[in-house]
Structure formats: C-alpha cells, structure tokens
Residue frames as a rotation matrix with the C-alpha (Angstrom) as fourth column:
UNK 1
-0.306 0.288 0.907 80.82
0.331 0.926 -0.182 -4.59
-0.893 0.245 -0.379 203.19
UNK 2
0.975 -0.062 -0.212 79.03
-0.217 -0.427 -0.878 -1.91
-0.036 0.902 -0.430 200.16
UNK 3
0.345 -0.857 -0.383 82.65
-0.831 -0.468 0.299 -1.10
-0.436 0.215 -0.874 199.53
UNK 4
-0.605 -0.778 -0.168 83.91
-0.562 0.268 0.783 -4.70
-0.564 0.568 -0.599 198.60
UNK 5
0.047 0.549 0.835 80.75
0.758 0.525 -0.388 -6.00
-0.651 0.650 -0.391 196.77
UNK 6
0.886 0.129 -0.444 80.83
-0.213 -0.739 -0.639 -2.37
-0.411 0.661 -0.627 194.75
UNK 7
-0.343 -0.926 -0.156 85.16
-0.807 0.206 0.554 -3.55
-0.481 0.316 -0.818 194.03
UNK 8
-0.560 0.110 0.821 83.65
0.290 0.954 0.071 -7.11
-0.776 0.278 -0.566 192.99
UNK 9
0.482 0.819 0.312 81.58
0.556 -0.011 -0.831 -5.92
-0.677 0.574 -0.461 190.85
UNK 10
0.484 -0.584 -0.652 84.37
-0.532 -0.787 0.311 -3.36
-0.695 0.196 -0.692 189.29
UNK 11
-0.535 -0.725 0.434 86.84
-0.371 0.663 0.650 -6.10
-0.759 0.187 -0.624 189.18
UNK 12
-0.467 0.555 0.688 83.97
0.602 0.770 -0.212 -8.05
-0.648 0.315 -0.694 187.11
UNK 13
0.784 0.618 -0.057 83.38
0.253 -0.403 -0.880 -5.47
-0.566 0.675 -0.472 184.63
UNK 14
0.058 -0.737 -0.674 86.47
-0.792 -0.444 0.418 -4.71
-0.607 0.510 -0.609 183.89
UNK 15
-0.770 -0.211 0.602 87.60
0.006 0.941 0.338 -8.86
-0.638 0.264 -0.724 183.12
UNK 16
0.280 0.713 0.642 84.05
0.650 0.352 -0.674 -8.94
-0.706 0.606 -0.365 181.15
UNK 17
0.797 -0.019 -0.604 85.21
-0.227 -0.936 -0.270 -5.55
-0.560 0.352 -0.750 179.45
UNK 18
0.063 -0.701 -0.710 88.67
-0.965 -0.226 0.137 -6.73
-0.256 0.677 -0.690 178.35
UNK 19
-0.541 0.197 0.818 87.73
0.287 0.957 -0.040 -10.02
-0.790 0.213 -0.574 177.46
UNK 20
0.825 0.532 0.190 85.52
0.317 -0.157 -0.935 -8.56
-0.468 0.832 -0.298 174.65
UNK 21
0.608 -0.444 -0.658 88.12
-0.658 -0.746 -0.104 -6.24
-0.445 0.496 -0.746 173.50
UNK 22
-0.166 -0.927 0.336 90.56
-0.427 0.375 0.823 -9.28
-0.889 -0.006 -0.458 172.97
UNK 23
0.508 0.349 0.788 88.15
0.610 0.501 -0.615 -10.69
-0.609 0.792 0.041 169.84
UNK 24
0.641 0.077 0.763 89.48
0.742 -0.316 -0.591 -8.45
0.196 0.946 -0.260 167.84
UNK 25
-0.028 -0.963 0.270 92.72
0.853 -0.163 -0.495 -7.15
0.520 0.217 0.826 166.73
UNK 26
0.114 0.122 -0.986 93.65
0.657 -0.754 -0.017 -3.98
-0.745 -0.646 -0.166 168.48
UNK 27
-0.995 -0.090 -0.037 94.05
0.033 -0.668 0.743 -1.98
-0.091 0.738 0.668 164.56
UNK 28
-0.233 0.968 -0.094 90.25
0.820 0.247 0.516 -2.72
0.523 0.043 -0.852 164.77
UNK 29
0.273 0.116 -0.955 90.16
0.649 -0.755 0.095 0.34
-0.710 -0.646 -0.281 167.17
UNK 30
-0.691 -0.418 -0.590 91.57
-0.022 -0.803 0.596 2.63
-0.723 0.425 0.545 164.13
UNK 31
-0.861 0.155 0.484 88.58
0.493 0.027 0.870 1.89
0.122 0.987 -0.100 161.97
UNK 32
-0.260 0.909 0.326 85.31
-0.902 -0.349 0.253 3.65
0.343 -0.228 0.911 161.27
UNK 33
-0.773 0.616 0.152 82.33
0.542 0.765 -0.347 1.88
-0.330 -0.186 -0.925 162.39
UNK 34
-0.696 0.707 -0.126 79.04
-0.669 -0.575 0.471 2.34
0.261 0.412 0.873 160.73
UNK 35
-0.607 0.541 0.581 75.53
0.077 0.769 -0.635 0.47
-0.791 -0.341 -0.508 160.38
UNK 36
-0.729 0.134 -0.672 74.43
-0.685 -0.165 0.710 -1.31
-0.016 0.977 0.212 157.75
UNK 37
-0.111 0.958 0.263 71.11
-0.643 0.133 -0.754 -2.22
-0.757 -0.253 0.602 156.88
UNK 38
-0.951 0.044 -0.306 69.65
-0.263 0.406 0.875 -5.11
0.162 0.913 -0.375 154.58
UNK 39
-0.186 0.979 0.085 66.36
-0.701 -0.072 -0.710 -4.87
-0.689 -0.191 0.699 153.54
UNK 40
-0.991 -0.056 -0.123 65.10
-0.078 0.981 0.178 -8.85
0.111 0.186 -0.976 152.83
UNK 41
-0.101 0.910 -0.401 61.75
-0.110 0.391 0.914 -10.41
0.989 0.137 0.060 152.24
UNK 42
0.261 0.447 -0.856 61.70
0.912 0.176 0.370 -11.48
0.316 -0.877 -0.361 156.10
UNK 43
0.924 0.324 -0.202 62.29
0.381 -0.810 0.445 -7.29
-0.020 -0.488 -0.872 156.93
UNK 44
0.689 -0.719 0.090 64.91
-0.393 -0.475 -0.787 -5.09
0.609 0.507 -0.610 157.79
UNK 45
0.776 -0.483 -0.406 67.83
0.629 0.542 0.557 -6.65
-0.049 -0.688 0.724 159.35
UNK 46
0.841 -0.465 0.275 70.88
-0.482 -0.876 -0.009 -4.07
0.245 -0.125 -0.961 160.93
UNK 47
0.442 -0.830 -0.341 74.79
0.884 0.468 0.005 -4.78
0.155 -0.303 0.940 161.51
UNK 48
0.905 -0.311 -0.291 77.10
-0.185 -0.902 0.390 -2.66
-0.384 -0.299 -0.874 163.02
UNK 49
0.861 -0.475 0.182 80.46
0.493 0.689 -0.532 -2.87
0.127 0.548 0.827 160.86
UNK 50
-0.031 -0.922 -0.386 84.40
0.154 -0.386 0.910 -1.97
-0.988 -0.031 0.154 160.87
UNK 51
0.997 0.072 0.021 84.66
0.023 -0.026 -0.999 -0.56
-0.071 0.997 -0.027 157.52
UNK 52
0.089 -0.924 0.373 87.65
0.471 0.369 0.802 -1.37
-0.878 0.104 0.468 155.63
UNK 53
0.859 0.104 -0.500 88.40
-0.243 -0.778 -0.579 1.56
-0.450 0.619 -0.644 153.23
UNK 54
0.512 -0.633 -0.580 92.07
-0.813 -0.575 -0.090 0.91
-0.276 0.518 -0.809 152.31
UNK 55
0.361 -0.257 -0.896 94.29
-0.521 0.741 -0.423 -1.32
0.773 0.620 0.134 151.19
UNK 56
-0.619 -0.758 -0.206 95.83
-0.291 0.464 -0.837 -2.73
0.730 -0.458 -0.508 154.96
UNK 57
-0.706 0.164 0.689 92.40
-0.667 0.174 -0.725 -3.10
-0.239 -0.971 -0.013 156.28
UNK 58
0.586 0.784 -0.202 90.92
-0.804 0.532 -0.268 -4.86
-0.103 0.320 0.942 153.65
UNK 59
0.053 -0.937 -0.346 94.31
-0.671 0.223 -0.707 -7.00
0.740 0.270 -0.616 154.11
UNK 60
-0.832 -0.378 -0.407 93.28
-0.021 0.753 -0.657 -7.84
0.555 -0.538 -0.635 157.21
UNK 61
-0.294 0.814 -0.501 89.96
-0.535 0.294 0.792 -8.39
0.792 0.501 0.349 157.43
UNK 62
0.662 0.477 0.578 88.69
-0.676 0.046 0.736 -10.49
0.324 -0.878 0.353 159.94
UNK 63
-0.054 -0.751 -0.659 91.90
-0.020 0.660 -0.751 -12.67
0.998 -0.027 -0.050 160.23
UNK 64
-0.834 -0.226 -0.504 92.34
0.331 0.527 -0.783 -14.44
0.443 -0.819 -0.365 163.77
UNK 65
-0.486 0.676 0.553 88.99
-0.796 -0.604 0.040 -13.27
0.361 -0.421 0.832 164.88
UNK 66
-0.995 -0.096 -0.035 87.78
-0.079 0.939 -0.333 -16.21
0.065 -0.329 -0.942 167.07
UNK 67
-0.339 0.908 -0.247 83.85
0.912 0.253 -0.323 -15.57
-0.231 -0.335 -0.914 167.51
UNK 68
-0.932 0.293 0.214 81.92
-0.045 -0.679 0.733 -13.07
0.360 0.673 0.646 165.28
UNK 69
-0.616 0.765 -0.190 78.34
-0.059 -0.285 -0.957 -11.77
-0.785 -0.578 0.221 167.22
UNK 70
-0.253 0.939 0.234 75.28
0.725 0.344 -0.596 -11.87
-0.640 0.019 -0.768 165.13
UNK 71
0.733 0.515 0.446 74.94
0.658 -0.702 -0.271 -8.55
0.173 0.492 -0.853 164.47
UNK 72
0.204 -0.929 -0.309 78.60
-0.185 -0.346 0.920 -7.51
-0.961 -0.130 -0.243 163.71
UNK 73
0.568 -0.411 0.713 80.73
0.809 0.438 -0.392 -8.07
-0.151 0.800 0.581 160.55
UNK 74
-0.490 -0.788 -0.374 83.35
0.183 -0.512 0.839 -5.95
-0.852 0.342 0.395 158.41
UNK 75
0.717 0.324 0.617 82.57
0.549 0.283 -0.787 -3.98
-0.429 0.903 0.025 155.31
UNK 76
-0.287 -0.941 0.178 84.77
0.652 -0.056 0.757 -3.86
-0.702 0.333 0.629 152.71
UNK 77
0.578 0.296 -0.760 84.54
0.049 -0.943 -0.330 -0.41
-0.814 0.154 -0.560 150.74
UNK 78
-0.312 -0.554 0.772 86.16
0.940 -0.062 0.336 0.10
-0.138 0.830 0.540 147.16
UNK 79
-0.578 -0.083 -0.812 87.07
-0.131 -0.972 0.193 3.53
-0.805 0.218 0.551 145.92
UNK 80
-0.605 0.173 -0.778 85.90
-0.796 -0.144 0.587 2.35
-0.011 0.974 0.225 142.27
UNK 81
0.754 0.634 0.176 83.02
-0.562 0.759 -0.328 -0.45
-0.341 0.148 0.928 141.07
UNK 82
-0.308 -0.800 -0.514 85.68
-0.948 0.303 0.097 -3.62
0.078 0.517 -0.852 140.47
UNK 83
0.506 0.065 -0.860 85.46
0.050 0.993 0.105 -7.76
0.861 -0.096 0.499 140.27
UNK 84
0.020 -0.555 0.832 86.57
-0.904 -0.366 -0.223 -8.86
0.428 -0.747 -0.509 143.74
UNK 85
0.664 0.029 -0.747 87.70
0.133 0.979 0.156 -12.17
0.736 -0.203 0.646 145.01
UNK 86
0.572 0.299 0.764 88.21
-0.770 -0.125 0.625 -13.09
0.283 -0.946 0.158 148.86
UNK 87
0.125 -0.097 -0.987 89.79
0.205 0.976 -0.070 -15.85
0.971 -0.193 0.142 150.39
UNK 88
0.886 0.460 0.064 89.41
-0.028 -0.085 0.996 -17.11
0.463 -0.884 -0.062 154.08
UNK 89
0.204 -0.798 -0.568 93.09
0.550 0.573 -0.608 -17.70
0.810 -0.188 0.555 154.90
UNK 90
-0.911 -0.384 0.153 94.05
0.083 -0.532 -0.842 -16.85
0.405 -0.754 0.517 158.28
UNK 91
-0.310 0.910 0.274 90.10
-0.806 -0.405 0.432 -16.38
0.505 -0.087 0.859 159.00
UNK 92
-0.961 -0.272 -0.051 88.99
-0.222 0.868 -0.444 -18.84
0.166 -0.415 -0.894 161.73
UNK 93
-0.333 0.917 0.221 85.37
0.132 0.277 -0.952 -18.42
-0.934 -0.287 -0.213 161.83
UNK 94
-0.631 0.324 0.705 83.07
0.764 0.102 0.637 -19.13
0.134 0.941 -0.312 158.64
UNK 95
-0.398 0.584 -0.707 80.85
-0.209 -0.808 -0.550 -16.41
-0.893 -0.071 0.444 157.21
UNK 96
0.316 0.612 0.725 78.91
0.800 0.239 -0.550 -15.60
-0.510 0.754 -0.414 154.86
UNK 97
-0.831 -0.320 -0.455 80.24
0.206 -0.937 0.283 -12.77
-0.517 0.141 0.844 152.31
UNK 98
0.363 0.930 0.053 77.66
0.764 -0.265 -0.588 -10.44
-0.533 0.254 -0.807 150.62
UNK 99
-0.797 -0.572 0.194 78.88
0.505 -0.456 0.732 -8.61
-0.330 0.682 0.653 147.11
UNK 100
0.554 0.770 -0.317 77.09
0.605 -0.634 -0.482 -5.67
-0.572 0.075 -0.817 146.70
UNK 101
0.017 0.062 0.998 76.65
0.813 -0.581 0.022 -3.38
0.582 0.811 -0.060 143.42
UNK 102
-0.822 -0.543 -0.171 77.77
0.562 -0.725 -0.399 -0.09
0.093 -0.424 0.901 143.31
UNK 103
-0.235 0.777 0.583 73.54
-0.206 -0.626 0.752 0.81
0.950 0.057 0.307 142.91
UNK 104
-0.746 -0.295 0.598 73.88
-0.662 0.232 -0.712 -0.87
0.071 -0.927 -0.368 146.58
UNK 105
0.770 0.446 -0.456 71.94
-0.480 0.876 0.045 -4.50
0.420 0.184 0.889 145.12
UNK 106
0.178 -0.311 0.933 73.08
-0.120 0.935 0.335 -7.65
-0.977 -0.172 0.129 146.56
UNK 107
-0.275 -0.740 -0.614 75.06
-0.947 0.099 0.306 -9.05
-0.166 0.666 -0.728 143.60
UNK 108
0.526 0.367 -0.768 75.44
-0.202 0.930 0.306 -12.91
0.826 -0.006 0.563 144.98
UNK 109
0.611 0.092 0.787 76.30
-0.778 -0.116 0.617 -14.11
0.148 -0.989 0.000 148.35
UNK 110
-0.122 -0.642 -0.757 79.13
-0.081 0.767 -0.637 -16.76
0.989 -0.017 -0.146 149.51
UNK 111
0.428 0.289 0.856 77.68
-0.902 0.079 0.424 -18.51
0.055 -0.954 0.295 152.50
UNK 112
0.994 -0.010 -0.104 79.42
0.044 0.944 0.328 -20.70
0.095 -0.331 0.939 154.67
UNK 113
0.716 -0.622 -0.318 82.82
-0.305 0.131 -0.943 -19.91
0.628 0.772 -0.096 153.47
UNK 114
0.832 -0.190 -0.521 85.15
0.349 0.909 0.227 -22.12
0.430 -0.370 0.823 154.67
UNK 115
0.728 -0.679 0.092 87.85
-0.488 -0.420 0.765 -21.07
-0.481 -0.602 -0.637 157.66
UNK 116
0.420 -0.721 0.552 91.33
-0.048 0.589 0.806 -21.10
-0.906 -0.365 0.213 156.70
UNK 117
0.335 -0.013 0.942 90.57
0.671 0.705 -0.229 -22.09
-0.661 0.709 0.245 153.14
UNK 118
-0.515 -0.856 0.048 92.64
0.345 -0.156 0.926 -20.58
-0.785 0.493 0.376 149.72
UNK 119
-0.321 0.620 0.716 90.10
0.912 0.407 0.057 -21.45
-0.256 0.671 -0.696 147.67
UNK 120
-0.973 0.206 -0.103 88.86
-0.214 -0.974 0.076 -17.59
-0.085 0.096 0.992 145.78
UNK 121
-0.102 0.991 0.081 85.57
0.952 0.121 -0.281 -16.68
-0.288 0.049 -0.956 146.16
UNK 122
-0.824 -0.545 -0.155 84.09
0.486 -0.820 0.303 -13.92
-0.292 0.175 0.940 143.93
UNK 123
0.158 0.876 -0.455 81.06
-0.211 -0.420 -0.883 -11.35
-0.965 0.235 0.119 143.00
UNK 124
-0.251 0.134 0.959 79.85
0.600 0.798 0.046 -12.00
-0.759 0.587 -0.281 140.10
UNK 125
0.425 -0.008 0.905 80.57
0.649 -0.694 -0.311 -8.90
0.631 0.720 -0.290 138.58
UNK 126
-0.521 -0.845 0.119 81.88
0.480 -0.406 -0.778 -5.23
0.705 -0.348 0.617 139.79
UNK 127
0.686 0.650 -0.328 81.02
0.549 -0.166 0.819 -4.20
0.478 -0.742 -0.471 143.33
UNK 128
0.511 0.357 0.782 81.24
-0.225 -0.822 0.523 -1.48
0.830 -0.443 -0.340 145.58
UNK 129
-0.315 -0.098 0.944 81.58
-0.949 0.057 -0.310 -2.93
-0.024 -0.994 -0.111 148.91
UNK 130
-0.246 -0.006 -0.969 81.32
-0.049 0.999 0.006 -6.78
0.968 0.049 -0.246 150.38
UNK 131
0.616 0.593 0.519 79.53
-0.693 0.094 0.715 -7.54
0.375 -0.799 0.469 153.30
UNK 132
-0.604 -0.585 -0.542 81.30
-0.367 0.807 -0.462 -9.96
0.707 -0.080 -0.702 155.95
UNK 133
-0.026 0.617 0.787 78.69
-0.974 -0.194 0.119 -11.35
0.226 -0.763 0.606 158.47
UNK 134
-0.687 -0.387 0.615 78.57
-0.628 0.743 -0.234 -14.63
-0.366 -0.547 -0.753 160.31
UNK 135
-0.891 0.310 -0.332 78.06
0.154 0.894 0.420 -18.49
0.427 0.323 -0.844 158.49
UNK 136
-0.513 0.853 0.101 74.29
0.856 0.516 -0.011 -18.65
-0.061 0.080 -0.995 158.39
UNK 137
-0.576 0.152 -0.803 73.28
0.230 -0.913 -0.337 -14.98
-0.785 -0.379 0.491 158.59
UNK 138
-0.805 0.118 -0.581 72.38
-0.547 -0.526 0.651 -14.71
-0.229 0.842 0.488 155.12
UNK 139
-0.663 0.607 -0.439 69.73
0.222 0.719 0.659 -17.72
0.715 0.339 -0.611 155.57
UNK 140
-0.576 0.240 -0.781 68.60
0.804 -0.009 -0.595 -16.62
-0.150 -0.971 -0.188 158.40
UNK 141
-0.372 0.129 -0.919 67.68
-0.016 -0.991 -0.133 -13.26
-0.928 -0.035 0.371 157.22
UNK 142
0.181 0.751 0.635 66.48
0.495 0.488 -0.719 -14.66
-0.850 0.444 -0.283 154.44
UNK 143
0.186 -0.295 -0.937 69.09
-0.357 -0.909 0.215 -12.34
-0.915 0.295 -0.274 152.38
UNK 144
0.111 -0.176 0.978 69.03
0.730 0.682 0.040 -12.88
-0.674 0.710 0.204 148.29
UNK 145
-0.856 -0.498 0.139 70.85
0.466 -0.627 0.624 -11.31
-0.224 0.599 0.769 145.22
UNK 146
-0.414 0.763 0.496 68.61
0.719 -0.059 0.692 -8.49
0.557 0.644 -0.524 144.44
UNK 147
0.330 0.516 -0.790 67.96
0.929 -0.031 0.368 -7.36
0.166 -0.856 -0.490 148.05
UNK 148
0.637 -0.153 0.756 68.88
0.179 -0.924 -0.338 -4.05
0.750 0.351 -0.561 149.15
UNK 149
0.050 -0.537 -0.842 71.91
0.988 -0.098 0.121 -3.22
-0.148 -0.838 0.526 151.65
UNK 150
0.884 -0.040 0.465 72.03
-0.086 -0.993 0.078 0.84
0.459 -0.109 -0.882 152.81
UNK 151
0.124 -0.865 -0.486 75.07
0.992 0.116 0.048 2.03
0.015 -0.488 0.873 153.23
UNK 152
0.742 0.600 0.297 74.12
0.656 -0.742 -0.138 5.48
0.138 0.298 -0.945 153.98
UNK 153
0.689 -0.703 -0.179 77.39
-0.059 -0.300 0.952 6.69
-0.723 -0.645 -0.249 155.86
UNK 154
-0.073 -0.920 0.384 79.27
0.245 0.357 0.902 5.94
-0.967 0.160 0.199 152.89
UNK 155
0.437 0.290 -0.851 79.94
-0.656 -0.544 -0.522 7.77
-0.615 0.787 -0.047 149.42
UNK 156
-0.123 -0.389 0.913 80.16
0.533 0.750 0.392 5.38
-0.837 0.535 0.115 146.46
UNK 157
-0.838 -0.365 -0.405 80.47
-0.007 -0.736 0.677 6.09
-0.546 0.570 0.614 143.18
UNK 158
-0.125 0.930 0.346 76.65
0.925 -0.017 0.381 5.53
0.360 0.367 -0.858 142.55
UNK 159
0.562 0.318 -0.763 76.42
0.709 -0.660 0.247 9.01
-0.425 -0.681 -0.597 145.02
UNK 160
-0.284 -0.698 -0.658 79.21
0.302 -0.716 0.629 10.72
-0.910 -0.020 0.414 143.51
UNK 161
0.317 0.878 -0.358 78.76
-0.034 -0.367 -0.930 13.24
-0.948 0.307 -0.086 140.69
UNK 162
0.027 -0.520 0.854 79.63
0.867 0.437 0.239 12.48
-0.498 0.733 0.463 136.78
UNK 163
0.856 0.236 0.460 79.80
0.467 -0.735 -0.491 16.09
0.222 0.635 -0.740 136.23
UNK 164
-0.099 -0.898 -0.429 83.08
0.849 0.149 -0.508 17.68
0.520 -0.414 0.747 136.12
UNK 165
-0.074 0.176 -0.982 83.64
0.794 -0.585 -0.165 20.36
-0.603 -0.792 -0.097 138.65
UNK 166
0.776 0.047 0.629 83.51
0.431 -0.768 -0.474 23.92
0.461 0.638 -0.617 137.35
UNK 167
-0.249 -0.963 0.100 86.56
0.818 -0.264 -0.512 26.04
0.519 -0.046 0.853 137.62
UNK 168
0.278 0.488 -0.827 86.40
0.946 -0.286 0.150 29.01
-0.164 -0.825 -0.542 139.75
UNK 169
0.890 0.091 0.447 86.66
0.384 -0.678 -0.627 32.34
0.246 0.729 -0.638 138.31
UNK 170
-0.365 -0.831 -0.419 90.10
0.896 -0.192 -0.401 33.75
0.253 -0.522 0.815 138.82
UNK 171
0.434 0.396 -0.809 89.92
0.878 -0.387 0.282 36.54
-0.202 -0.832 -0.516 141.31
C-alpha cells in the first residue's frame, strides 16, 4: 500500500513538473537566468529573469508564452546604450515593459501592453536593458521612471571601462 501511494505521488510530480516546463519555449532552457531587483517607493521588489543577450533571444522574447508568474519576466540586455522599440506580436499575455538607462534608472515604463498588438512601443531615449514583467506589476510595485533596477550579474557599459587597455610589453 506505501509503495503505490509513494508511485501516486511520483506520477503527480512529475505531470505538475512537466506541465510547468510547457509555459515556456524549450530555447528558454539555453538562457541565463538572473535576479533583478527594483528598488520603488513601496520597497524592494525581486524577479527572477531569462536574459536575452543576443539577437535570436531578444527575437523571441516571450512569444506564445500563455501565463507569466508574478515574479518572473525576461530581460532584454543591449551590448551598447540605444533607442529601442518593442512590439507585442505573437505575445499572448499583456505586460508591462520597463526601459532602463544604461546608469540602471527606470527611463519610462509601457504598462498594459497590448497582446498580439503591432503597434511600437519605445524608451524614451537610449537604454541598456528592458524589463518584461506581467500587466499590472509596475502599479503594483508602485514602479516609476527614476526608480532604480540592479542588475548586478550583468556588465553594461555604465560598468565597463573608458580607458583603453594598455599594451603589454613585448617579451
């Protein structure tokens, strides 16, 4: 009797186990993950993100993702500070996007954005990295342009140095 309530219970972790895994693409398994912090007026508030460093995962973004957790999302990483405009197409759940400066300031924030839709949405200047995080998150948290997001795991070009290297003596 242990023996097939310890299998039921197996059976029933696995099914709960790959049932999560199915939200989300299986190239989602090839990305980092990090955790990023925004520090708002109502405190600090953590996400745990897929970072999207290159050009085929910021391509594909959260497309067909059906149900985005709370304290999840995607950030999108630039190599250089640039203007950056988004659109939701393919994207089935609304969010909220969060354009962050390369000094790692909230910019301005695009809440709500609409599943599906064409329509560009951009920072209002050049950023760094873009927060994705689920439709209401940014009210909720009480997040506004100005605010601070840590992205400590990650070198930007606010971190990197504007000296050039020094040559190494030849030997």
């Amino acid at each position: 009797m242990k023996l097939h309530a310890l299998v039921a219970a197996g059976i029933v972790l696995l099914s709960a186990c790959a049932g999560a895994a199915e939200q989300y693409p299986a190239s989602f398994a090839m990305l980092d993950q990090a955790e990023v912090r925004a520090e708002t007026a109502s405190g600090t508030h953590a996400f745990k993100v897929w970072v999207a460093a290159d050009d085929a995962s910021r391509q594909q973004g959260l497309m067909f993702v059906p149900k985005l957790p709370a304290d999840r999302g995607m950030l999108f990483v630039f190599d250089e500070p640039q203007q950056a405009a988004f659109w939701m197409k393919d994207t089935v759940v609304s969010l909220d996007l969060v354009f962050i400066d390369p000094a790692g300031q909230v910019m301005n924030i695009a809440t709500n954005a609409k599943p599906e839709s064409l329509d560009p949405i951009f920072s209002h200047g050049p950023v760094i990295a873009v927060l994705e995080v689920a439709a209401g998150t940014a009210r909720r948290i009480q997040l506004a342009p100005g605010d601070r997001v840590g992205l400590p795991s990650l070198q930007t070009t606010s971190t990197r140095s504007t000296k050039p290297a020094k040559a190494s003596p030849p030997r």
